[in-house]
N, CA, C and O atoms as a DFTB+ gen file, in Angstrom:
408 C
 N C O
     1  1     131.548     160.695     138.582
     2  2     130.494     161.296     139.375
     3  2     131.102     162.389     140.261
     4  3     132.250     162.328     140.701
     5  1     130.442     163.163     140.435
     6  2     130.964     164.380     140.930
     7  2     130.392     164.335     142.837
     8  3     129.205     164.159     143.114
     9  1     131.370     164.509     143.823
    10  2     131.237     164.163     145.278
    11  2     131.203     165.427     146.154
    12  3     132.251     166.068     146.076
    13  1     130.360     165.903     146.889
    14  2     131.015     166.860     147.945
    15  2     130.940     166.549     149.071
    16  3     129.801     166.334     149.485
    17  1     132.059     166.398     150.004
    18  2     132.604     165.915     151.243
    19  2     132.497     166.896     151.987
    20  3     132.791     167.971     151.465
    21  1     132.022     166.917     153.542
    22  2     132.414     167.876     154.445
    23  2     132.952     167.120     155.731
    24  3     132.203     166.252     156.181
    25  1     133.989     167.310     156.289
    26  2     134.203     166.637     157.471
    27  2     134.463     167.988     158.670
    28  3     135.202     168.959     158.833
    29  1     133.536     167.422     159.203
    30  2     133.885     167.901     161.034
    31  2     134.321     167.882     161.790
    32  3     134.015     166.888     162.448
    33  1     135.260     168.706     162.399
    34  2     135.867     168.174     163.728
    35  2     135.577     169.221     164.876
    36  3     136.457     169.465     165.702
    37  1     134.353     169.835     164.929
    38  2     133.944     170.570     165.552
    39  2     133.488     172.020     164.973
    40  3     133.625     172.243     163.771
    41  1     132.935     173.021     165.861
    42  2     132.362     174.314     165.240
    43  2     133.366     174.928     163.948
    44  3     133.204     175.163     162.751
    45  1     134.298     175.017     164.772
    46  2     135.393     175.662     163.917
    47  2     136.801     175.311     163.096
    48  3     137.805     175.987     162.872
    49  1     136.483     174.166     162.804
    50  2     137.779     172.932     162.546
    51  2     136.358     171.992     161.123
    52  3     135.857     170.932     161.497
    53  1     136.030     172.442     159.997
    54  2     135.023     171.878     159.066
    55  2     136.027     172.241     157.888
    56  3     136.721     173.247     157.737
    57  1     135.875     171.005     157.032
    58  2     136.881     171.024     156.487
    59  2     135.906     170.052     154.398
    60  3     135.663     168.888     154.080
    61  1     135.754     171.173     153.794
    62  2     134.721     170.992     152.426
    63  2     135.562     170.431     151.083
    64  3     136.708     170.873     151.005
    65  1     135.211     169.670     150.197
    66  2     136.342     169.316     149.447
    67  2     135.062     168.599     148.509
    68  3     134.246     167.723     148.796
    69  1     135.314     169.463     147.162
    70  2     134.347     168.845     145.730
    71  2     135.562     168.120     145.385
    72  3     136.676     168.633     145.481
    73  1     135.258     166.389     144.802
    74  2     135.725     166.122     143.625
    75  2     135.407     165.140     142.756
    76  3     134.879     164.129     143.218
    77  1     135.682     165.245     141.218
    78  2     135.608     164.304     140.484
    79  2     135.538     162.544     140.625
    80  3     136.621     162.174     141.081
    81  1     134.958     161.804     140.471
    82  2     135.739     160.398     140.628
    83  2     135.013     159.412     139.723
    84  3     133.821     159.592     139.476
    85  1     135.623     158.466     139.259
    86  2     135.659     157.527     138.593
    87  2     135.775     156.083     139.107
    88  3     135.567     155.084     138.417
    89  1     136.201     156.097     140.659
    90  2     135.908     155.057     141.654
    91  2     134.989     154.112     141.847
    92  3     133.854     154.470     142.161
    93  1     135.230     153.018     141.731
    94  2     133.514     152.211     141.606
    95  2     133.233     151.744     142.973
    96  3     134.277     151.890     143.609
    97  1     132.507     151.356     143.562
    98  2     132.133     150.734     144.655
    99  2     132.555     149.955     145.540
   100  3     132.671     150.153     146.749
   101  1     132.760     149.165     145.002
   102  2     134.063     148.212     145.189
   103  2     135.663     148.335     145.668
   104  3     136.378     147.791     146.510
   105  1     135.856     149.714     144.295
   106  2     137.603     150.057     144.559
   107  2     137.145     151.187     146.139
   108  3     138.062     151.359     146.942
   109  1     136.369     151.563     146.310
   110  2     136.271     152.565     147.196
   111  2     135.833     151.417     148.607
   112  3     136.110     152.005     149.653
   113  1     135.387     150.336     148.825
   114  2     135.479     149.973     149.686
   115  2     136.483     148.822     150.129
   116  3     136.382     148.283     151.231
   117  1     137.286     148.543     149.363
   118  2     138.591     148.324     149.253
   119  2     139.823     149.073     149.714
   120  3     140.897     148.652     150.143
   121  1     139.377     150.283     149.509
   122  2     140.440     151.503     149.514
   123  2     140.011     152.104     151.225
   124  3     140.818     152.783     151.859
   125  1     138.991     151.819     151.644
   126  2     138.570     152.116     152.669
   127  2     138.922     151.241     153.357
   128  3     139.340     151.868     154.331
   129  1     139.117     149.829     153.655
   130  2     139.217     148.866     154.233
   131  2     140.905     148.478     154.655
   132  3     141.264     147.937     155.701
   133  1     141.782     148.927     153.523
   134  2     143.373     149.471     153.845
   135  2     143.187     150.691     154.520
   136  3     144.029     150.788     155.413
   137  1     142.475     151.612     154.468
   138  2     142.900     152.996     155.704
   139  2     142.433     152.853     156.831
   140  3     142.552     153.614     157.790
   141  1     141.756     151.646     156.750
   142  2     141.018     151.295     158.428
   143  2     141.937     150.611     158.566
   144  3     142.658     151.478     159.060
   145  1     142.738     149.486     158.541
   146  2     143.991     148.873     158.967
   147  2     144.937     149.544     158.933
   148  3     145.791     149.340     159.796
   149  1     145.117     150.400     158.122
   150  2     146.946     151.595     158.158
   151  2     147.056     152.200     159.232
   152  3     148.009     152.294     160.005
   153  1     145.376     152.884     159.275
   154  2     145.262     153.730     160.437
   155  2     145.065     152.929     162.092
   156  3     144.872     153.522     163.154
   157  1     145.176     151.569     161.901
   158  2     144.525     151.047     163.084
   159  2     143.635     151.235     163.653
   160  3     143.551     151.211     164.881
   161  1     142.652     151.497     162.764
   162  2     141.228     151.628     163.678
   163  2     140.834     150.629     163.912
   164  3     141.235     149.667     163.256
   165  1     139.684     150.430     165.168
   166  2     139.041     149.810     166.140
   167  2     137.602     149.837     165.620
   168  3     137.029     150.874     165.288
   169  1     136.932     148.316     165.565
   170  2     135.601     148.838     165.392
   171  2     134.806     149.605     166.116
   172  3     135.229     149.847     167.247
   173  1     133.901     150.014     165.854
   174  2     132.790     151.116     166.590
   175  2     132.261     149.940     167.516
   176  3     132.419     150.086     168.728
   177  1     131.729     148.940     167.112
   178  2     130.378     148.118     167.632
   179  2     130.941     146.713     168.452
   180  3     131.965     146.049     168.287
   181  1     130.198     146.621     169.073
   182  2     130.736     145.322     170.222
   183  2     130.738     143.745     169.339
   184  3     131.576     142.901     169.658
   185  1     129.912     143.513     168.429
   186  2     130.019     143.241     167.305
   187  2     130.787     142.376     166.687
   188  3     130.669     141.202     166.335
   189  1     131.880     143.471     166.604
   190  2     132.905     143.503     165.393
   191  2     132.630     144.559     164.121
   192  3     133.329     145.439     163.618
   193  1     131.162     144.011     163.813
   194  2     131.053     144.358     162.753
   195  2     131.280     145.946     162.679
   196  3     131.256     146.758     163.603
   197  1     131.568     146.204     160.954
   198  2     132.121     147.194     160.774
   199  2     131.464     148.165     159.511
   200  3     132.052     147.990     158.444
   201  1     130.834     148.721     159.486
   202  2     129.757     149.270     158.664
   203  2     130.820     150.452     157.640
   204  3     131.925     150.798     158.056
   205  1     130.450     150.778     156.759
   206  2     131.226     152.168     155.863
   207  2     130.825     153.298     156.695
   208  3     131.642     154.217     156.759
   209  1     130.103     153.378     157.125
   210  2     129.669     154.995     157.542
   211  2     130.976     155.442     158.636
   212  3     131.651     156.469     158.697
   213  1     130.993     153.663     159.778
   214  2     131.971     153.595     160.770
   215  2     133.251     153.630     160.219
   216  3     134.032     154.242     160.947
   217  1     133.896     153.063     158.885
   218  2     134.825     153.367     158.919
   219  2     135.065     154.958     158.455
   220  3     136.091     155.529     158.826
   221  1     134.363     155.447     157.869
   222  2     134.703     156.890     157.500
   223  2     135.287     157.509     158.680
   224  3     136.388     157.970     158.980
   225  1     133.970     157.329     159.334
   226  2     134.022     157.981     160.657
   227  2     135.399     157.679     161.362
   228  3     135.940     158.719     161.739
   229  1     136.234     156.328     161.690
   230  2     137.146     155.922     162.272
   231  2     138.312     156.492     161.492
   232  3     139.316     156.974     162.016
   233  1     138.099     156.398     160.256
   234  2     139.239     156.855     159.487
   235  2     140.164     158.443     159.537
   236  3     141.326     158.826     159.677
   237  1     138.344     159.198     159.252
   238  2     138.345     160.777     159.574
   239  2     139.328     160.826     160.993
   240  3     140.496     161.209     160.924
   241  1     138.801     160.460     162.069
   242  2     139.477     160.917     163.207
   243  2     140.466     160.187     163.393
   244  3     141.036     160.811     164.289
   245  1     140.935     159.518     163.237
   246  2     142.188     158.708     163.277
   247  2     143.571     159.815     162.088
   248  3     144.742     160.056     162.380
   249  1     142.858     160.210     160.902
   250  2     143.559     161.002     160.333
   251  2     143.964     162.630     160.771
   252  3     144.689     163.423     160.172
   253  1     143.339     162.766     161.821
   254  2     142.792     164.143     162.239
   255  2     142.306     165.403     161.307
   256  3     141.914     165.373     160.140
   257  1     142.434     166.349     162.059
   258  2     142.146     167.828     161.304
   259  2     143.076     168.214     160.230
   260  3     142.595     168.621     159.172
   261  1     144.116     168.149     160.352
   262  2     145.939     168.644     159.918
   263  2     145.536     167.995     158.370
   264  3     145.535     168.512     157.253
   265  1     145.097     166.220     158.987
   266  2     144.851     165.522     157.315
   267  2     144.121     166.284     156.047
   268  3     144.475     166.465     154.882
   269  1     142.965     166.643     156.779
   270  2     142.289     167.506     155.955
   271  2     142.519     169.230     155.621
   272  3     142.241     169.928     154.646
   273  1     143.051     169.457     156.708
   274  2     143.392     170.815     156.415
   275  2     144.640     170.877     155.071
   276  3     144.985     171.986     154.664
   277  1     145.159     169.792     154.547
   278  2     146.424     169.766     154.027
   279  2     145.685     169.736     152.774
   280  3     146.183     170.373     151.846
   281  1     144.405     169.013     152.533
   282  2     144.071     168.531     150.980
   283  2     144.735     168.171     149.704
   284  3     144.566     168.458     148.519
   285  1     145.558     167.432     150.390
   286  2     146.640     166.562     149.386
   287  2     145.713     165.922     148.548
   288  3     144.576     166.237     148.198
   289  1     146.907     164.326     148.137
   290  2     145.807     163.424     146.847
   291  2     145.379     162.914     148.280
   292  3     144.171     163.149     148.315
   293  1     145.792     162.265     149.630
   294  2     145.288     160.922     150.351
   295  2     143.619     161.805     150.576
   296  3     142.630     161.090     150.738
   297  1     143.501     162.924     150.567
   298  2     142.152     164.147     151.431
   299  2     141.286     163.780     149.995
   300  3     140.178     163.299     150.232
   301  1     141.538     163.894     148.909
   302  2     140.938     163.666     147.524
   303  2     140.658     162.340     147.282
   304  3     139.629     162.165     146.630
   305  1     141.308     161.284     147.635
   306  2     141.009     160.112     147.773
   307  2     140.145     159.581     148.332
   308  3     139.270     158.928     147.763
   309  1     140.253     159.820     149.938
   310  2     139.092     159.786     151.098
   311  2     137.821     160.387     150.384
   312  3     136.874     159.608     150.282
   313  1     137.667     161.608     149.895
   314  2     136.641     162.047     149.507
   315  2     136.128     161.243     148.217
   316  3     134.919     161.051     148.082
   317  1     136.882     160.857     147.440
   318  2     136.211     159.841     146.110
   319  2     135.924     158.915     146.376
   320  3     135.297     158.381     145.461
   321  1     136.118     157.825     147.916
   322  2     135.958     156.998     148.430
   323  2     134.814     156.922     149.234
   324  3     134.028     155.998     149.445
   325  1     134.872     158.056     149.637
   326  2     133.338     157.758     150.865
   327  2     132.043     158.100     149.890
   328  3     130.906     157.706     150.151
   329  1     132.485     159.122     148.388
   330  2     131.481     159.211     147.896
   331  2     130.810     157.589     147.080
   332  3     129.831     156.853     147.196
   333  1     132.082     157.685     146.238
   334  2     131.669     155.882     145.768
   335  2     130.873     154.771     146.804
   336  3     129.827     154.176     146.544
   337  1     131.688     154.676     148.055
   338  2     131.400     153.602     148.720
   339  2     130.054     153.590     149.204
   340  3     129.531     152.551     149.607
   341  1     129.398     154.825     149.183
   342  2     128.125     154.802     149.748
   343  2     126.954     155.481     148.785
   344  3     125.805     155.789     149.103
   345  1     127.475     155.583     147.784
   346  2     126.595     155.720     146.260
   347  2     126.015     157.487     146.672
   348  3     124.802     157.656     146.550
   349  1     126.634     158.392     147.011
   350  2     126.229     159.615     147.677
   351  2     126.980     160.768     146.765
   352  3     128.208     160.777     146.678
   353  1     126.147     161.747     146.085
   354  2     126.700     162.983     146.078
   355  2     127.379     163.822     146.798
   356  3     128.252     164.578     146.371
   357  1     126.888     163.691     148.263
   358  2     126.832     164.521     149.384
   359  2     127.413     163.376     150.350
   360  3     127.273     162.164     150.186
   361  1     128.093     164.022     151.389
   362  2     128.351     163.423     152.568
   363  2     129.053     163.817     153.358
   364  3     130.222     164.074     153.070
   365  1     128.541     163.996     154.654
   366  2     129.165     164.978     155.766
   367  2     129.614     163.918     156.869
   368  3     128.862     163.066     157.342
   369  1     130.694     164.064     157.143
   370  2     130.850     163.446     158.326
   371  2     131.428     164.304     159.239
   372  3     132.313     165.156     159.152
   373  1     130.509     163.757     160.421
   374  2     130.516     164.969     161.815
   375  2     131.493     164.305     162.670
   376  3     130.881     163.860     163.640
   377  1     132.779     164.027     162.750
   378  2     133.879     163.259     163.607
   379  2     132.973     163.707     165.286
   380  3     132.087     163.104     165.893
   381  1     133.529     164.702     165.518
   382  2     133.444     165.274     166.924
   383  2     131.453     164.725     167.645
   384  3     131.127     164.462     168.802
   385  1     130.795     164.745     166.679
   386  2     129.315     164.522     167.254
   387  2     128.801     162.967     166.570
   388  3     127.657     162.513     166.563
   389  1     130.033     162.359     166.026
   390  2     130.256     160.704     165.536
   391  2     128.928     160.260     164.803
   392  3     128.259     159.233     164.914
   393  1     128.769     161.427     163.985
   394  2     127.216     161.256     163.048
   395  2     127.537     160.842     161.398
   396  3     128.732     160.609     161.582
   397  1     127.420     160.682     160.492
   398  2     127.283     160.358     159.397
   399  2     125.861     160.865     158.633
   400  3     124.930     160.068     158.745
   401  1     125.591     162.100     157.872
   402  2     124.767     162.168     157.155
   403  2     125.053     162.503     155.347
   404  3     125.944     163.223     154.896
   405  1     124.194     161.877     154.696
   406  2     124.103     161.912     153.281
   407  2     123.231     163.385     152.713
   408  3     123.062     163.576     151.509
């Protein structure tokens, strides 16, 4: 399935990335669930609980701008991941305004 990612880190720091993936649902929230522990993220919610949208979101900024500006495989990964994990063609995540839209 084919994904396009945009991540935000403000007006001038947006960072766009098409790609291919073959990722199923599963491997992508799996794969998401190790970069929320690598990265040490914190849940969003008092909770605990920990939603996909939140970890994108935690992940994105925890990786910063630099991550994405580099578009290695881990930037191609993230992007085959957030597309799988949330069954989305499209998906923007706004770090800096902590939004999530499809």
């Amino acid at each position: 399935m084919h994904h396009e990612m945009t991540v935000s880190f403000g007006p001038d720091r947006e960072f766009r990335l098409s790609v291919e993936s073959t990722m199923g649902a599963d491997d992508a929230r799996r794969w998401l669930d190790e970069q929320f522990l690598d990265f040490d993220c914190e849940p969003l919610r008092a909770s605990g609980k920990v939603l996909v949208a939140d970890k994108l979101l935690a992940i994105a900024d925890a990786a910063g701008p630099d991550a994405f500006a580099a578009g290695d495989a881990w930037t191609r990964r993230f992007a085959e991941a957030a597309g799988a994990a949330t069954a989305r063609a499209t998906v923007h995540i706004d770090v800096a305004g902590r939004t999530l839209n499809y």
